[in-house]
N, C-alpha and C positions, 0 to 999 in steps of 0.2 A: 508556474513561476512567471508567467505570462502577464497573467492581473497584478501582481507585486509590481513588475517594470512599467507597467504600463500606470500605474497611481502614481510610482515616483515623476514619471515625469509629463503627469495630468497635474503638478502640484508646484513643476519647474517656474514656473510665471509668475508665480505670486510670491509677493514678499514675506516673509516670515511673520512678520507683524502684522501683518493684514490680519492671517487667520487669530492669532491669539488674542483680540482687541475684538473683535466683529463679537463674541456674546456678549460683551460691558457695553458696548456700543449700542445695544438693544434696548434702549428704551430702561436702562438702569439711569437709577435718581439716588441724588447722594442722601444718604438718610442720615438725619441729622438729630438731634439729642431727645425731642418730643418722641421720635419714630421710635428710638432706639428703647426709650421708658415705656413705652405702650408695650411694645414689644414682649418685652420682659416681663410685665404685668399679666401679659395673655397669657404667657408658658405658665410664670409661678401661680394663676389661678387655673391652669389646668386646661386652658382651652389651646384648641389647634387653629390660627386664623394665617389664611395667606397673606404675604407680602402687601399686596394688591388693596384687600380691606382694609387690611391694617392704616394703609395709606391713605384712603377717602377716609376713614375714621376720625383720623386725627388735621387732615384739610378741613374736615366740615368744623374740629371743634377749634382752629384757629380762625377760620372765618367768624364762627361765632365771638370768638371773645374780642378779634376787633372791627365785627358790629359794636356791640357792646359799650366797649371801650372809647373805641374814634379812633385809636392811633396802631400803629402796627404793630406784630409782635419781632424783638429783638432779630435780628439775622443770625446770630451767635446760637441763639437756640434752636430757633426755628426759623426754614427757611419757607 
């Protein structure tokens, strides 16, 4: 019972919100509609791709469209 009392109050100091905030905190990005359509595209054709790719994926292919283009792509869609 010893290690029970002794986490409870290894955990006295910190504020509640500290802990539940600190995974989001990590280096998450808001994924915004291009992300969300790839996404989706990968599961329903069957493939398994992390997070991670998924995201350089779809960075390299709005870089490319505005090379391309000249002007940015909307904020609303893509960030």
């Amino acid at each position: 019972m010893d290690f029970v009392k002794n986490a409870m109050h290894k955990n006295e100091g910190q504020p509640a919100a500290q802990g539940a905030a600190a995974p989001q905190a990590q280096g998450a990005q808001k994924e915004d509609y291009v992300d969300k359509a790839f996404g989706m595209g990968t599961k329903k054709a069957g493939y398994n791709m992390d997070r991670n790719t998924q995201e350089k994926i779809t960075d390299a292919g709005r870089e490319m469209y505005e090379k391309v283009t000249g002007s940015k792509v909307n904020p609303k869609i893509s960030n």
